[in-house]
N, C-alpha and C positions, 0 to 999 in steps of 0.2 A: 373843522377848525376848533383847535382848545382857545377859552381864554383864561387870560389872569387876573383872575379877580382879586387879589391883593399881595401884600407880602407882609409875614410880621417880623421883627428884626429885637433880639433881646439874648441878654447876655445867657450864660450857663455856670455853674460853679458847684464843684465837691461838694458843697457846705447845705445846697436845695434839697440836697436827697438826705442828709447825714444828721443834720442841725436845722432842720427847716424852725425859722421863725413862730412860737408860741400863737402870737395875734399879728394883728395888723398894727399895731403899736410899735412892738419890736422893731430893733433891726432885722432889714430884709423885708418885713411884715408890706411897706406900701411898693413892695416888686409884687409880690405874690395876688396883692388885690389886685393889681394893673395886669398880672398874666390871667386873671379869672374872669375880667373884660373882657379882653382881649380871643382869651379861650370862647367866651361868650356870643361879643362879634362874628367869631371866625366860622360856628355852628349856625350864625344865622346865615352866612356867607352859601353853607351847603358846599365843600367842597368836591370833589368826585376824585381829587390827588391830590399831595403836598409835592414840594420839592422841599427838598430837607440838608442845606448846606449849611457844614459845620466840621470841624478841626477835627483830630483824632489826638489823641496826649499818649503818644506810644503802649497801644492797648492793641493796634493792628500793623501800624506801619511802625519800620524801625529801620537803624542807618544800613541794615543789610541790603535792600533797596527802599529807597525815599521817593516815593513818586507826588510831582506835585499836585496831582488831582486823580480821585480814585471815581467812577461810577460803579454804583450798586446798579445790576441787572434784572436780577435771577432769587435771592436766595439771600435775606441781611437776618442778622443778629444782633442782641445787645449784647454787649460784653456782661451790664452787671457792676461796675465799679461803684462805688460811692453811693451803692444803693439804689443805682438807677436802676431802668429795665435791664430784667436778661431776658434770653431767649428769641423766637422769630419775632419777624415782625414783617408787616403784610409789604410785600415791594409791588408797585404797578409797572409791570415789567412791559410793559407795549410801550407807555410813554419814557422808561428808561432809553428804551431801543431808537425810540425816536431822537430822545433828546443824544443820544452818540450820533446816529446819523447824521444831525444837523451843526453839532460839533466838530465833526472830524471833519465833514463838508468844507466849514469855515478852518482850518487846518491846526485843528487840535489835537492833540496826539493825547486823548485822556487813557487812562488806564482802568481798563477793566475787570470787572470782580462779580460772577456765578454767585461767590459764596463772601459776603461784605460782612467782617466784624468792625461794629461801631460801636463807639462807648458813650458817654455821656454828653459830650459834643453833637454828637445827632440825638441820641435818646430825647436829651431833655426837650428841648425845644419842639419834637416831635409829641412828648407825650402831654405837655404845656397846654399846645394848642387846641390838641384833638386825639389824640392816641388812644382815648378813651375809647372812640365811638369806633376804633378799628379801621380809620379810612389810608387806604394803600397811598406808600411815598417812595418817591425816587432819593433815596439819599448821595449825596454828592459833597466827600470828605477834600478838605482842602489842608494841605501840611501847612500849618501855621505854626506849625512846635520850633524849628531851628531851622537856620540856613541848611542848604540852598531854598530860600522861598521863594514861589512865582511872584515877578514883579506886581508891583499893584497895577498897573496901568494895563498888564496883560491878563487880573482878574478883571478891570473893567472890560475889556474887547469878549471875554469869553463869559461877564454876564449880560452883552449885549446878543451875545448870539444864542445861548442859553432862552435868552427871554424868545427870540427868534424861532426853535426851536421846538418850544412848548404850545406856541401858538398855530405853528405848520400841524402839530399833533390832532391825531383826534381822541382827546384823554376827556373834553369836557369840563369841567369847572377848575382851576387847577392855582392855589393856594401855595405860596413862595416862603418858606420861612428862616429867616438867617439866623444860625447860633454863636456867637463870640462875644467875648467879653469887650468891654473899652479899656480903660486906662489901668494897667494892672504890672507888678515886677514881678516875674519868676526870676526862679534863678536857671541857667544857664544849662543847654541842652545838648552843648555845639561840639561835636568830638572834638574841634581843632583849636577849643579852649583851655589854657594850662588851668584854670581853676575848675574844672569838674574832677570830682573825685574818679578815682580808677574804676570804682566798682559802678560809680552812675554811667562814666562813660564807655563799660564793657556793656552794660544794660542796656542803651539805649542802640547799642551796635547788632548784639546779637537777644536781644532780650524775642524774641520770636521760638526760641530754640523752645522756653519753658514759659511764655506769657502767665501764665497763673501763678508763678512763684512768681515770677520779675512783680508782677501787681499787687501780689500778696504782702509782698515784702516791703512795698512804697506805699502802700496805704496807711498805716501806722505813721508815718512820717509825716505825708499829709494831713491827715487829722492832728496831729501835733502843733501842727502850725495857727491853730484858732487858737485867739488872743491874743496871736504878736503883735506887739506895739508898734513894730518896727518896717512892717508892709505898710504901701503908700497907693495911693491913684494920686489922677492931677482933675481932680472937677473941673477947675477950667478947662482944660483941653477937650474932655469930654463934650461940653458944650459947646466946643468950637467945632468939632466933626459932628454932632447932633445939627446945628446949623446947618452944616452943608450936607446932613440927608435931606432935610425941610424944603431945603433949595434947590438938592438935586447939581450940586455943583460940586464936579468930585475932583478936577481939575487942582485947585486947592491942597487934595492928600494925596494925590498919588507924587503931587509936585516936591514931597516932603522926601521921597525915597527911604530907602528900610532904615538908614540911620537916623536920619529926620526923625522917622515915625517912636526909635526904641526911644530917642532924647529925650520927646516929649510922653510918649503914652507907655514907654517899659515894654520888655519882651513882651509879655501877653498881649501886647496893643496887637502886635501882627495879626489878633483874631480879626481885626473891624476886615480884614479882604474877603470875611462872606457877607456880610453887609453892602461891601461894595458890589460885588457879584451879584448880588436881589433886587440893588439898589436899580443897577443896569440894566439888570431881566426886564423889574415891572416898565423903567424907565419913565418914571413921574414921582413928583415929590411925595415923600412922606412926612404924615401928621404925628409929632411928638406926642407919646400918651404918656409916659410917666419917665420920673428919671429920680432913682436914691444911689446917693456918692458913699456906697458902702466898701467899705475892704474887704473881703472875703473873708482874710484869714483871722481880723480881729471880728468882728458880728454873727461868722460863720454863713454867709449870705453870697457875697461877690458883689459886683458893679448893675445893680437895677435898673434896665433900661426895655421899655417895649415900642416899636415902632407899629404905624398900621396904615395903610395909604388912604392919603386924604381924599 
């Protein structure tokens, strides 16, 4: 029998790998000391596997099929974008195997992947916590880029079974980490939008055909965007769903549904469904270690937040 010895839940943003914070002073600067605790904690933890659930930003999946949950097996990769990792990266493929078994059991239908490219959505928070010391993770990409998104309520059922799962396994020490931002606006991903321009929304359709130029070509653009004045979060709401991981009372956001959620937390907000999915897994409250109400694209940072169970 594996157990879960915690879970840590903290955002990810272009801006960590690209513009990382000077000091601790900076903007950005008290995420990074909170992620170097945290990283700290987690090595005292000893894990023996991560589970590594986190978005993908069209670097793998694209509208040619959109699945809403991918499991890495066999075989992951970093993309590489924004300066994250590229390259392999260690998969603990008996506990992947397990955790589909125990999934599909409860009647999941995840989709599976030999050969998993992930980008900075699993990267970072992988390489955050422990990526350093090489210890093998099951990574588990969740589409939170555009509709059609998995309900929240059905990320909760499938990270109750998930936590379920991991613990039928016999992986041993086995460390949960959610990647997604909180309150954040992108702009608009949805093919079935009159405002996406033609060429984003040929990209996002068939952008697979050439991933390296599609990515090539939107990076510049991204980077563009540090210092707009004109990106927002909402701190309060942030603190209002930080609440209810503390509490462990999730009842509250899934009851918001996807318009609820974009009204108050912006497209990006759809990232908090891998938090909700960790939240489920470990299934006990978590203790708030840090929290900077940063904008990404003016500080170059993103929304600062690191969870760790109390």
């Amino acid at each position: 029998m594996s157990e879960i010895i915690g879970m840590v839940g903290m955002s990810h943003s272009p801006f960590a790998t690209m513009l990382p914070p000077p000091d601790e002073a900076a903007p950005g600067g008290q995420f990074l000391a909170a992620v170097r605790r945290v990283a700290a904690a987690a090595a005292a933890l000893a894990p023996d596997a991560l589970v590594v659930i986190g978005p993908d930003h069209f670097h793998a999946n694209f509208y040619d099929a959109m699945p809403p949950f991918v499991l890495g097996v066999e075989q992951a990769e970093g993309f590489g974008d924004f300066g994250s990792r590229s390259g392999a990266l260690p998969v603990a493929s008996a506990l992947a195997w397990a955790v589909h078994e125990g999934l599909s059991r409860d009647g999941f239908d995840i989709t599976l992947s030999y050969a998993l490219t992930v980008d900075h959505g699993i990267v970072q928070g992988y390489e955050m916590v422990c990526g350093h010391a090489g210890v093998p993770l099951v990574p588990l990409v969740i589409n939170a880029a555009a509709p059609p998104l998995p309900p929240m309520p059905r990320c909760v059922a499938l990270g109750r079974s998930l936590g379920e799962a991991i613990r039928a396994a016999d992986a041993g020490r086995v460390l949960i980490v959610a990647s997604g931002g909180l309150s954040h606006w992108l702009p608009s991903n949805d093919p079935r939008d009159a405002s996406v321009p033609a060429e984003r929304r040929a990209a996002v359709i068939h952008g697979r055909r050439d991933v390296r130029a599609f990515a090539a070509a939107r990076e510049p653009g991204v980077r563009a965007l540090a210092g707009d004045p004109g990106t927002q979060v909402n701190a309060a709401w942030d603190a209002w769903f930080l609440k209810q991981m503390v509490t462990a009372d999730l009842d509250p956001v899934t009851s918001l549904g996807d318009e609820g959620l974009q009204e108050r937390a912006g497209s990006g907000g759809h990232e908090i469904r891998t938090w909700l999915i960790g939240l489920a897994a470990v299934g006990r409250p978590l203790a708030w270690t840090s929290y900077e109400p940063v904008p990404e694209w003016i500080t170059g940072m993103g929304i600062g937040t690191t969870f760790e169970v109390a």
